[in-house]
MIFI-364101 format. One line per 2 residues: their letters; for each residue x, y, z of N, C-alpha, C. Coordinates in steps of 0.2 Angstrom, whole numbers, plus 2048, in hexadecimal, padded with zeros to 3 digits. Each point is the difference from the previous one (the first is absolute). Example, Ala and Ser with C-alpha at 12.3 -4.5 7.8 and 13.67 -1.06 7.14 Angstrom:
<recs>
AS) 842:7E4:827:7FC:806:800:804:806:800 | 7FE:805:7FC:804:806:801:7FC:805:803
</recs>
This chain:
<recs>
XX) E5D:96C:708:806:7FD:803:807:802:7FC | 806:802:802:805:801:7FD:805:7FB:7FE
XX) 7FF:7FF:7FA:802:7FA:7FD:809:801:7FF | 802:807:803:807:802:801:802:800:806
XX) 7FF:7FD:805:801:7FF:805:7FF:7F8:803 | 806:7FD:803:802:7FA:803:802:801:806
XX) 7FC:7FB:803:803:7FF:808:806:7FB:7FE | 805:7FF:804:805:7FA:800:802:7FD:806
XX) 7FE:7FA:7FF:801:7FD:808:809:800:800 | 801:803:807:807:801:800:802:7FB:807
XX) 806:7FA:7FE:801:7FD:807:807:7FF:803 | 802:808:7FC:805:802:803:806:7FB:7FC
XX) 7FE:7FB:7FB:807:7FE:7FC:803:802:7F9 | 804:7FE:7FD:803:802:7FB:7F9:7FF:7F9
XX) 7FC:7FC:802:7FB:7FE:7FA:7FB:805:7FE | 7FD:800:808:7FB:806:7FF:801:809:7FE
XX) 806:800:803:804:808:800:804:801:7F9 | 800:7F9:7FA:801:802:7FC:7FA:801:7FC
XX) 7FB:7FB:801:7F8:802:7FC:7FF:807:803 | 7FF:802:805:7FF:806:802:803:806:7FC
XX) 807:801:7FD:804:804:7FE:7FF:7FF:7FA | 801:7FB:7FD:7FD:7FE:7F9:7FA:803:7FE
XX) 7FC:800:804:7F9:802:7FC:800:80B:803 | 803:801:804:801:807:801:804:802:7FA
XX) 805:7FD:7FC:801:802:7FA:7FE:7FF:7F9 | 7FA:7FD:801:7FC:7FF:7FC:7FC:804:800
XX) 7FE:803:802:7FB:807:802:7FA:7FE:805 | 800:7FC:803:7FA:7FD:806:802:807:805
XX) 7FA:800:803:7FF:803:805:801:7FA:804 | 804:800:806:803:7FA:805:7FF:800:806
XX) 7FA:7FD:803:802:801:808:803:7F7:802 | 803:803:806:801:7F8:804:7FD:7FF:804
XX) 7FF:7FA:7FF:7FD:7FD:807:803:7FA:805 | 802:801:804:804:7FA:805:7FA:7FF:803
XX) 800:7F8:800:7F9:7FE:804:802:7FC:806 | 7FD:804:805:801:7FB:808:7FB:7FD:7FF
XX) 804:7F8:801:7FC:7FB:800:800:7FA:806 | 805:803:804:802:7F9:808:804:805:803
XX) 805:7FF:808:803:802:803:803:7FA:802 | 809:800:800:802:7FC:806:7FC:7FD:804
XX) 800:802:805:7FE:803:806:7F8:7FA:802 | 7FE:800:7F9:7FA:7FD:7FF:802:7FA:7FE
XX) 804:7FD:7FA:801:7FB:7FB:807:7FE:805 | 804:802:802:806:7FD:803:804:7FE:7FC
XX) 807:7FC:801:804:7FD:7FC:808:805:7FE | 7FF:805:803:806:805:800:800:805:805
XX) 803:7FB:804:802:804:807:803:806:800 | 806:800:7FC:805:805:800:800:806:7FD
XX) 7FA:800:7FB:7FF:806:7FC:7FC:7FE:7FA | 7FB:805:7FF:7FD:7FD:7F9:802:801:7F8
XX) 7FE:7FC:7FD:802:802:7F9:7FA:7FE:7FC | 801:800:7F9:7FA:7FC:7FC:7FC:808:7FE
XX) 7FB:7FF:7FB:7FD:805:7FD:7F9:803:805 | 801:7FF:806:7FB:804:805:804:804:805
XX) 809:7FE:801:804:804:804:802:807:800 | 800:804:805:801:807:801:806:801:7FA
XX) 806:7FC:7FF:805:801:7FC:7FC:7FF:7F6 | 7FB:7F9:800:7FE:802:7FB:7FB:807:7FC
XX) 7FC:803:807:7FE:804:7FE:805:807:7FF | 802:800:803:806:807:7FC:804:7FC:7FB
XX) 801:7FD:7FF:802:7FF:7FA:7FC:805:7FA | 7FA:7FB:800:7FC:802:7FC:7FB:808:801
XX) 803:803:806:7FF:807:7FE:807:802:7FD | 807:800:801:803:803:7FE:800:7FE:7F7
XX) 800:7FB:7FF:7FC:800:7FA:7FC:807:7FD | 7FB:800:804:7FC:805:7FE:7FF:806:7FF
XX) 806:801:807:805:806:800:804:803:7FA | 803:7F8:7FD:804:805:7FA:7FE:7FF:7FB
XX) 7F9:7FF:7FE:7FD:800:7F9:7F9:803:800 | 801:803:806:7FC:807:801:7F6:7FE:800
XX) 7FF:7FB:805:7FB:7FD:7FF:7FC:7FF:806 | 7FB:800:802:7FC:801:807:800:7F7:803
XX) 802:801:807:800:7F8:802:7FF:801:807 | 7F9:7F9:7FE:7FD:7FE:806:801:7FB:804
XX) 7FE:7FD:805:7FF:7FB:803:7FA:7FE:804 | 7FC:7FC:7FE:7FC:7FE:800:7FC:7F9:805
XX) 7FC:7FF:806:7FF:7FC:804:7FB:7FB:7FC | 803:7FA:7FF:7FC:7FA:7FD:801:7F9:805
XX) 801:802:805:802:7FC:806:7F8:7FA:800 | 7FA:805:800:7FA:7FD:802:7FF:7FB:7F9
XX) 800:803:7F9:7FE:7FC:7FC:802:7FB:7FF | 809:7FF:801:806:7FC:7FF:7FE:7FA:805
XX) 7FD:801:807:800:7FC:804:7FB:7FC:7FF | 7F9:802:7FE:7FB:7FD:7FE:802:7FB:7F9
XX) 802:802:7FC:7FF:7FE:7F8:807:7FB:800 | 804:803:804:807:7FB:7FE:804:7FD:808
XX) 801:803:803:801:7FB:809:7FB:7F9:7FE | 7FA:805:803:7FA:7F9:802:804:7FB:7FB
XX) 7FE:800:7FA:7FE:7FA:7FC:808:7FD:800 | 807:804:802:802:7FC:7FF:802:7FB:805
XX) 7FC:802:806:800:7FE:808:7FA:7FA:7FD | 7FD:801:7FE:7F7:7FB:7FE:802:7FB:7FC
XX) 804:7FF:7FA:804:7FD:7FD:804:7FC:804 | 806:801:803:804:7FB:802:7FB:7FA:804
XX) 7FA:804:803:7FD:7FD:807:7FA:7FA:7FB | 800:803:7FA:7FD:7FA:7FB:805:7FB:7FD
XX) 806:800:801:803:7FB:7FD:802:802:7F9 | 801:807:7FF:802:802:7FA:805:804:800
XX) 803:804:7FC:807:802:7FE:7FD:808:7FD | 7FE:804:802:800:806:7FC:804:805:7FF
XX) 7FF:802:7FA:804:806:7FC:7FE:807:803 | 802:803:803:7FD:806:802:801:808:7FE
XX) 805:7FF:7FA:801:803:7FC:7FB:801:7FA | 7FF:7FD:7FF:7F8:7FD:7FA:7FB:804:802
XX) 7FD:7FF:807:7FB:804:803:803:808:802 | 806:801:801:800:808:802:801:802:7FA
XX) 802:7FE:7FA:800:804:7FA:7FA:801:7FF | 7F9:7FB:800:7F9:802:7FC:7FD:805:806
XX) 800:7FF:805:7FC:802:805:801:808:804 | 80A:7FF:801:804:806:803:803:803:7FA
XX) 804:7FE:7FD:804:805:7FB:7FC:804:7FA | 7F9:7FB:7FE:7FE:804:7FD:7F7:801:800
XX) 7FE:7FC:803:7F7:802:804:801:806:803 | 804:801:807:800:805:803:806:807:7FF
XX) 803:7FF:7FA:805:802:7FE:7FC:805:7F9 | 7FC:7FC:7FE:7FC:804:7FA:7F9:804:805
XX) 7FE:7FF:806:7FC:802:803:804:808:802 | 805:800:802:805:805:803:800:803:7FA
XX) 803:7FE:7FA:801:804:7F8:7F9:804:7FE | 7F8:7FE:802:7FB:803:7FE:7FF:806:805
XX) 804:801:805:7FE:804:806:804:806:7FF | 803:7FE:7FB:809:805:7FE:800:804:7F9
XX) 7F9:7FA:7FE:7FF:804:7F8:804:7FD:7FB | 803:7FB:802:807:7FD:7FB:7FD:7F8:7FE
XX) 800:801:7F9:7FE:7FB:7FD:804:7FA:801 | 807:7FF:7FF:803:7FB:7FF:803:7FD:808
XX) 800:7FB:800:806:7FC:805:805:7FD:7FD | 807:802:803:806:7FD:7FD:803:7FD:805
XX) 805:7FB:7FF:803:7FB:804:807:7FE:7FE | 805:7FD:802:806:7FE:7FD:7FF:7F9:7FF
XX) 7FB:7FB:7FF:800:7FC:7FE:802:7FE:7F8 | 805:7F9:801:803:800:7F8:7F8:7FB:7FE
XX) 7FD:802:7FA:7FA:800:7FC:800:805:7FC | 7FC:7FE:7FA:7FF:802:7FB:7F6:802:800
XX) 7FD:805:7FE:7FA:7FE:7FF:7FE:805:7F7 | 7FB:7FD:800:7FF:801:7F8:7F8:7FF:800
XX) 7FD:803:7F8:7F9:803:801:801:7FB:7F8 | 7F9:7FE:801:7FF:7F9:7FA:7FA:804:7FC
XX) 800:803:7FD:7F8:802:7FB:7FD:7FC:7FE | 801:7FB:7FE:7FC:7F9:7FE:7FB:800:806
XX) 805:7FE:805:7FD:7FB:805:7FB:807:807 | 805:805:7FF:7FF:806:803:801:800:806
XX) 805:7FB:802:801:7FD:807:808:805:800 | 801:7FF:808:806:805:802:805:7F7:801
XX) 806:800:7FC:804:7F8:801:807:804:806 | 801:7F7:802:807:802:804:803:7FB:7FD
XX) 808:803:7FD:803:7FC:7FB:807:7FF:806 | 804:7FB:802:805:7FE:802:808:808:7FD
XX) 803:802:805:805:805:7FF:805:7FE:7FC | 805:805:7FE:805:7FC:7FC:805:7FE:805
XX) 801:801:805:803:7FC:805:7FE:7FA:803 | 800:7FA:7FD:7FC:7FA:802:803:7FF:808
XX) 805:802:802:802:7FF:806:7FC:802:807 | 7FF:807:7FD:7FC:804:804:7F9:802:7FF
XX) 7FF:7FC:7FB:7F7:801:7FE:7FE:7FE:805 | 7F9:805:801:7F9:801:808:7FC:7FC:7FE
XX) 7FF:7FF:7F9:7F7:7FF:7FE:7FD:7F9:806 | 805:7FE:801:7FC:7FA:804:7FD:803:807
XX) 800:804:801:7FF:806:809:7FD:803:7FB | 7FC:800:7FA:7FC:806:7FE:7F8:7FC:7FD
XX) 7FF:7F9:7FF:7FC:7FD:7FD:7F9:804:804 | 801:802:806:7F8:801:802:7FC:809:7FE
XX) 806:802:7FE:7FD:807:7FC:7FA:800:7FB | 7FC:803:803:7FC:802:7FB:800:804:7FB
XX) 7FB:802:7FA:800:802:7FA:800:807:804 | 7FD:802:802:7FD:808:802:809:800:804
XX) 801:7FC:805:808:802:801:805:802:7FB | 800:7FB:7FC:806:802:7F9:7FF:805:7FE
XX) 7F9:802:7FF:7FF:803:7FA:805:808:802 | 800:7FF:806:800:806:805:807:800:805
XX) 805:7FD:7FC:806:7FD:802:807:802:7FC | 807:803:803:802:800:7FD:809:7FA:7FF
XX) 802:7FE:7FE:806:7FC:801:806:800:7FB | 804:80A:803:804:7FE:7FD:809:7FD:7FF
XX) 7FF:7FD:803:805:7F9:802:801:7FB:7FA | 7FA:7FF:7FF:800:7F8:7FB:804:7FF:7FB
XX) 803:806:7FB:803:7FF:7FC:806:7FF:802 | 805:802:807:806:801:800:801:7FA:805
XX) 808:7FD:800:804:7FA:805:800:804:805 | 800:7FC:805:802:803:809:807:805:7FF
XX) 805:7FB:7FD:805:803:801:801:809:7FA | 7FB:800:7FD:7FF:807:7FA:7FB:804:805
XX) 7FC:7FE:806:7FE:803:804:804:803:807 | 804:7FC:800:806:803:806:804:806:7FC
XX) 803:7FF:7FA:802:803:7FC:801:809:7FF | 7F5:7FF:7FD:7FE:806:801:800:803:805
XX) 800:7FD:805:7FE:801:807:806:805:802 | 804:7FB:7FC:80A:804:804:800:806:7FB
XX) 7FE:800:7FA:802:807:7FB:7F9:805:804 | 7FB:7FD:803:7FD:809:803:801:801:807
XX) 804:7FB:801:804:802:806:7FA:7FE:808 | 7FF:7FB:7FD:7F8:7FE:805:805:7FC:806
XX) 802:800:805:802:7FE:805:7FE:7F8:802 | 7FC:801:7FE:7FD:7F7:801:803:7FB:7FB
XX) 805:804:7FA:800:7FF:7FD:802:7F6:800 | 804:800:805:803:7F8:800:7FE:7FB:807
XX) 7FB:805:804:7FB:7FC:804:7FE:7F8:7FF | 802:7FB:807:7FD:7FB:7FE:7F9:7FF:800
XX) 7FF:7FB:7FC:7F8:7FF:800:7FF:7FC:806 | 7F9:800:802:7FD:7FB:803:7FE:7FC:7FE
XX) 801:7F9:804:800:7F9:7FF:7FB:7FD:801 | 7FD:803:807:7FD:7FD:804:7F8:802:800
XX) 7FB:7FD:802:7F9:804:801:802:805:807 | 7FC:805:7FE:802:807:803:7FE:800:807
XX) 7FA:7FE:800:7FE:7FF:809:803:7FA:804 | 803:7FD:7FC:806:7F9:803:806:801:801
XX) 803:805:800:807:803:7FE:804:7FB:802 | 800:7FC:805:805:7FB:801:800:7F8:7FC
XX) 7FC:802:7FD:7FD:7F7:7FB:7FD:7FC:803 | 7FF:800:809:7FD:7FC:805:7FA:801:7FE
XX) 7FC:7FA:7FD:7F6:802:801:801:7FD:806 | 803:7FB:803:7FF:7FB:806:7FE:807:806
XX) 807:802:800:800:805:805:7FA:806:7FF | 7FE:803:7FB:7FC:804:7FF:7F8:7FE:802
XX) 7FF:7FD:7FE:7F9:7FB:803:801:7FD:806 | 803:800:803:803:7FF:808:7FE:806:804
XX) 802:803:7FE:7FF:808:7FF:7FB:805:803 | 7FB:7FF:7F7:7FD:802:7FF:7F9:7FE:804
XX) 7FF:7FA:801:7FA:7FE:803:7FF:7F7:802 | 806:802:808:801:7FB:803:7F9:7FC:804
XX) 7FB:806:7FF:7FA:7FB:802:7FE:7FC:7FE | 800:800:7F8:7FE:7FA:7FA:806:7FB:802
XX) 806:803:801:807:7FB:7FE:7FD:7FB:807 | 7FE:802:805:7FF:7FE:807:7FC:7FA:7FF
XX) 7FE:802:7FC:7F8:7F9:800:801:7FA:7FA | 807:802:7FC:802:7FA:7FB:801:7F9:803
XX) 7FE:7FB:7FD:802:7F9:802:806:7FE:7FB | 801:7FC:805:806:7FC:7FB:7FE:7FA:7FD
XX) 802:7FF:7FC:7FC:7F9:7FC:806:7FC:7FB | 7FE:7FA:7FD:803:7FC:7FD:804:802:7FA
XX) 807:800:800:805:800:7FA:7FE:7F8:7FC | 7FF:800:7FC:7FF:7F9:7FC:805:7FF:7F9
XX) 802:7FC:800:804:7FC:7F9:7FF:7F9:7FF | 7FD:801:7FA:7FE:7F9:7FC:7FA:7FC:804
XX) 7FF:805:802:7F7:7FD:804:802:7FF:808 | 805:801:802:804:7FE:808:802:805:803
XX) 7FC:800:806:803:807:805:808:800:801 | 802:804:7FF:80A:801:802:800:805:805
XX) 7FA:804:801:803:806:806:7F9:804:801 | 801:805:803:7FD:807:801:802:807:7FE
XX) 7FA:801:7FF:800:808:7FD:7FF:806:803 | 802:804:800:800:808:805:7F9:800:7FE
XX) 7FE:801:7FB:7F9:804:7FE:800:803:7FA | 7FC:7FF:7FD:800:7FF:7F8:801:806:7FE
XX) 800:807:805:801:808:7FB:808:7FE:7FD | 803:7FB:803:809:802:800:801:7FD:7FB
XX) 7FC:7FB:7FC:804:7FC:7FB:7FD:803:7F9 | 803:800:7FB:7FF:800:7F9:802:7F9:7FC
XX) 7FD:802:7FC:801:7FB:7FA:805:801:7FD | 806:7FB:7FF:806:7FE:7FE:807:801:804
XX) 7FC:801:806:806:805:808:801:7F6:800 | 808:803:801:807:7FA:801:800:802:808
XX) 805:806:7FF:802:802:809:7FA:800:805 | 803:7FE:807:7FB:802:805:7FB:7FA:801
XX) 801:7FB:7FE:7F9:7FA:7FF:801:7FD:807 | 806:7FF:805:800:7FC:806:803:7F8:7FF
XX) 801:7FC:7F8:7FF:7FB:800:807:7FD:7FE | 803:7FC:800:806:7FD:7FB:7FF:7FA:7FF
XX) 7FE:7FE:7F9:7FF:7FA:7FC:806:800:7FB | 806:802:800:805:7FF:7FE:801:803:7FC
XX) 7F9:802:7FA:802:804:7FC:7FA:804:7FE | 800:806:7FD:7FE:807:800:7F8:7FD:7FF
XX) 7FC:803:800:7FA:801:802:7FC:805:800 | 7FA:801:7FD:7FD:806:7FF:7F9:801:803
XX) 7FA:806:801:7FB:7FF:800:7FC:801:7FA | 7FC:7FC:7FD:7FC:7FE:7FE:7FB:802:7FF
XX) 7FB:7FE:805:7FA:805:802:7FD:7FF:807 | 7FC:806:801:7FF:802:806:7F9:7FE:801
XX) 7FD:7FC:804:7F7:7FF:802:800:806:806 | 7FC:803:7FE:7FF:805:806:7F7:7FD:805
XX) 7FD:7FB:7FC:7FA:7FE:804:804:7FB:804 | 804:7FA:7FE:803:7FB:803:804:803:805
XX) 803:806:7FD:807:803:804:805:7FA:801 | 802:800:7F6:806:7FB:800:802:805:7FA
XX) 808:7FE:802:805:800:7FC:805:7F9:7FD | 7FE:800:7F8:803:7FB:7FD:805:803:7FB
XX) 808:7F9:801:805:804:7FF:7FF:7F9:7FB | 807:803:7FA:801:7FE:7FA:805:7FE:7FF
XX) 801:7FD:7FA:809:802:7FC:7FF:802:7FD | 805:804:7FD:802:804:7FB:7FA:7FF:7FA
XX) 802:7F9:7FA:7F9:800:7FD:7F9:800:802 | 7FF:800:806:7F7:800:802:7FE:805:801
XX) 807:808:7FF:7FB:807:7FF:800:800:7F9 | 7FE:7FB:7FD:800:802:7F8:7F8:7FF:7FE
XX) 7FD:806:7FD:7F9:7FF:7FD:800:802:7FA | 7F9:7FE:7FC:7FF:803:7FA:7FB:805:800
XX) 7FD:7FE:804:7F7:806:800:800:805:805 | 7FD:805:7FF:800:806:806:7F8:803:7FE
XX) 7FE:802:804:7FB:803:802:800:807:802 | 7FE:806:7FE:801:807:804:7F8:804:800
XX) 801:803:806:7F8:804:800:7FF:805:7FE | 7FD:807:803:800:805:802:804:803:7F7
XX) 7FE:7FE:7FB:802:803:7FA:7FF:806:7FF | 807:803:7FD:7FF:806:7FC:803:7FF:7F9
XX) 7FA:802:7FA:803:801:7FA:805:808:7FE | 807:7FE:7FC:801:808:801:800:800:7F8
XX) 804:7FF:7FC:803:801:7F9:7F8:7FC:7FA | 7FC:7FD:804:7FD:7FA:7FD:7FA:802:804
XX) 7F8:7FE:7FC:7FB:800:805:7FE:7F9:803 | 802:7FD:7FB:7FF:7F6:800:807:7FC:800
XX) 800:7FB:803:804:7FC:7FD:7FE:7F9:7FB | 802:800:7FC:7FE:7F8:7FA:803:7FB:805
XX) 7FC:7FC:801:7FF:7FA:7FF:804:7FA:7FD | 806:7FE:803:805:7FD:7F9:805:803:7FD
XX) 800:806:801:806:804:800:806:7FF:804 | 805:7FF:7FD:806:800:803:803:80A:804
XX) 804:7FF:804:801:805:803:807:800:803 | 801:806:804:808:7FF:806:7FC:801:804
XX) 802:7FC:806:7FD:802:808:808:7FF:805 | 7FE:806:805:802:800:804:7FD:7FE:806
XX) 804:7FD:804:7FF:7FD:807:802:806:805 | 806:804:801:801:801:805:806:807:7FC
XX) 800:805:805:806:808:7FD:806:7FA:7FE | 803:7FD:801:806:7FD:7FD:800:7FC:7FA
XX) 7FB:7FE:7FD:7FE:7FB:7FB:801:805:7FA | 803:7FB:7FC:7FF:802:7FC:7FC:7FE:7F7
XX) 7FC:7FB:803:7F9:802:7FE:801:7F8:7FC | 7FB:7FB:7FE:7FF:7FC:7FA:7FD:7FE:7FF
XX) 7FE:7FD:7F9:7F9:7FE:7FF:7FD:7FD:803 | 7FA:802:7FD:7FA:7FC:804:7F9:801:7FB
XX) 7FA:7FA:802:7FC:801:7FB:7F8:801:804 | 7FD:805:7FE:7F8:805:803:7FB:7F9:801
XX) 800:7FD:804:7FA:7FA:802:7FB:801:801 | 7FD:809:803:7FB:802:802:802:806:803
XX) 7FA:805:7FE:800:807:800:7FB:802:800 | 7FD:805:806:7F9:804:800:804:808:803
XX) 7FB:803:801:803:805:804:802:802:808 | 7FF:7FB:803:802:7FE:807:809:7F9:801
XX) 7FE:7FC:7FC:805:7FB:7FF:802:7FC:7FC | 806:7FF:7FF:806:7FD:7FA:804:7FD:803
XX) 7FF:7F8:7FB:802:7FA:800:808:800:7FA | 803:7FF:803:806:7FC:7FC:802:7FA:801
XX) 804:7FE:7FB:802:7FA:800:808:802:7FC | 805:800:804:808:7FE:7FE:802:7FB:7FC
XX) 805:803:7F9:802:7FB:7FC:801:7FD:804 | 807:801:804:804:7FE:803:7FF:7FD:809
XX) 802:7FD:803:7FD:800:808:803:808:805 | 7FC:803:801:805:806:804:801:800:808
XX) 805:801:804:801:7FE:806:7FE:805:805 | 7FE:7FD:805:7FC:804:805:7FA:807:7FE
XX) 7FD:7FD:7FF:7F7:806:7FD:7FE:802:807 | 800:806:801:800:7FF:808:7F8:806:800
XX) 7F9:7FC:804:7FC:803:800:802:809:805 | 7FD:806:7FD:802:805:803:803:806:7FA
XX) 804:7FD:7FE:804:800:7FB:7FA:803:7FB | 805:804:7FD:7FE:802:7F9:801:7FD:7FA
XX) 7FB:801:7FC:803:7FB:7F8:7FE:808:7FA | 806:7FE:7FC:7FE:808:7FB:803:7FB:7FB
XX) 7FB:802:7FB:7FE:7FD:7F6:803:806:7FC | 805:7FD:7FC:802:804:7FB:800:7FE:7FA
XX) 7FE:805:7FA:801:7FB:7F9:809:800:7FF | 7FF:7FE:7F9:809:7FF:7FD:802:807:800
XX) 7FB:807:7FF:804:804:800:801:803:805 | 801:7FE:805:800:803:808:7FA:805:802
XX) 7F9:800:7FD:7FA:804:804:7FE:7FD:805 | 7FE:802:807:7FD:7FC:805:7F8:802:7FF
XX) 7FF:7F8:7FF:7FA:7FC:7FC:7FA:801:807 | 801:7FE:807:7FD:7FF:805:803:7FF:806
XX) 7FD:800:806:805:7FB:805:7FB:801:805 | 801:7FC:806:7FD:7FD:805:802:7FD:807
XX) 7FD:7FD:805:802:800:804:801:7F7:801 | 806:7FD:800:7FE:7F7:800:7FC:7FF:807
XX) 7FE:7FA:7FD:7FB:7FD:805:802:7F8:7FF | 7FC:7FC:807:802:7FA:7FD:7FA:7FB:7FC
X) 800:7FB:7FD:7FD:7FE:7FC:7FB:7FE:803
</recs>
């Protein structure tokens, strides 16, 4: 296989058209890849025209890219796998009473399972991406690590915890060294037109931020069949619930209720089909639970070891100490009380010097 040759997933923004250009000056042999992975038309939510890293306007971007750095660029149908691997589960997800990240699964399964599957058919050893990450090869350990970017602001590694070794090994990320704003930069000095493109904000298949309405949507037959059930606070019914895909863990707006003062949800029984709302200190815990583990930087965790954990992409991480650890699940317990642990949700393990230790999926206790 040609160890000079990278595919680069391209989604048409300033991030990936600078990793793409970057490593064509570094002497890569460069294709791109723009990956269709939804349609409007299918996902809804932007009536008026599309935009986002699957839009006709994204994909020429990312060819004209390609255009002036004199490199071959594809576009690629991953409509089928995207929908099985990342729609469902996170259609499956809400309808269980959890919160999930859907970014977490398209990175292990679409960006880079089926993206390294395309690179062997190409002949080209590596995958690259515009993700700010750092990754590093440990001779000791012999393990491939994800180390936190120098841009703390913009660091991915939490959207990367589910990578495997055979992935990294075989991975390229040349972002991680540089700030967002030194990547618009470069962007403007090669003349890369995406140069000062906003980013997206939002999950990609939700363009409008509505899951209510997307799930309304997408599968009104399920939505059809929901019951309404009990709102509860402090052990006492106070109302009724639409149905438990709509509510999350820590959601203020939207409850239907006024008790005078702000109010939260807490947790969701999806066997009783109740909703129980909080105060503010009632979304506070010390312990979490997460499943579905993956080791990345480390093949074990110790037992009593202190670490940084994150809860959610905004967090910014804080200790916590390893209660329990096999190679399926990991128990922590927080110095501190942390608010809203929302089953669904990802947790990613860092030591002091920003490697990503492990991460998982939370679950509840």
């Amino acid at each position: 296989m040609n160890k000079n040759r990278v595919i680069v997933a391209m989604s048409g923004g300033v991030d990936s058209s600078v990793a793409a250009a970057l490593l064509k000056q570094e002497g890569y042999e460069v294709i791109g890849i723009t990956m269709k992975t939804w349609g409007f038309m299918e996902v809804g939510g932007a009536p008026k025209h599309e935009s986002g890293c699957c839009s006709l306007d994204a994909i020429f971007d990312a060819k004209s890219i390609a255009t002036k750095f004199d490199f071959p660029h594809y576009t690629v149908d991953f409509t089928k796998a995207f929908e099985g691997a990342v729609i469902e589960d996170f259609v499956d997800e809400y309808f269980n009473g959890r919160t999930p990240n859907p970014c977490v699964i398209c990175n292990r399964k679409i960006k880079w399972e089926e993206m390294l599957f395309k690179a062997d058919s190409l002949d080209a050893y590596y995958v690259a991406t515009g993700h700010y990450a750092k990754i590093e090869y440990n001779e000791q350990t012999d393990r491939y690590s994800l180390k936190l970017a120098e841009d703390s602001n913009k660091d991915q590694t939490y959207t990367l915890w589910g990578l495997t070794q055979e992935s990294l090994s075989r991975t390229l990320l040349p972002l991680g060294k540089y700030s967002k704003p030194e990547v618009r930069k470069i962007a403007e000095e090669m003349g890369i037109k995406t140069a000062n493109k906003p980013d997206s904000q939002e999950i990609c298949f939700v363009a409008d931020n509505n899951y209510e309405r997307f799930l309304r949507e997408r599968v009104p037959e399920k939505i059809a069949g929901i019951e309404e059930g009990y709102l509860i606070y402090k052990g006492e019914k106070i109302g009724s619930h639409k149905g438990i895909p709509f509510y999350t863990i820590g959601q203020r707006k939207g409850l239907g209720v006024a008790l005078g003062k702000p109010v939260y949800v807490k947790n969701i029984n999806k066997t009783d089909n109740i909703v129980e709302l909080g105060d503010a200190e009632d979304l506070l815990q010390i312990s979490l639970t997460a499943d579905q583990v993956n080791y990345v930087s480390v093949s074990e965790m110790k037992i009593g070891s202190t670490v940084i954990a994150k809860i959610r992409y905004s967090d910014k991480g804080s200790p916590a100490v390893i209660k329990y650890a096999d190679k399926s699940k990991i128990k922590i317990d927080f110095i501190e009380p942390k608010r809203a642990i929302t089953p669904g949700q990802s947790l990613a393990i860092y030591d002091e010097q920003g490697y990503l230790l492990a991460g998982g999926i939370i679950t509840k206790e």
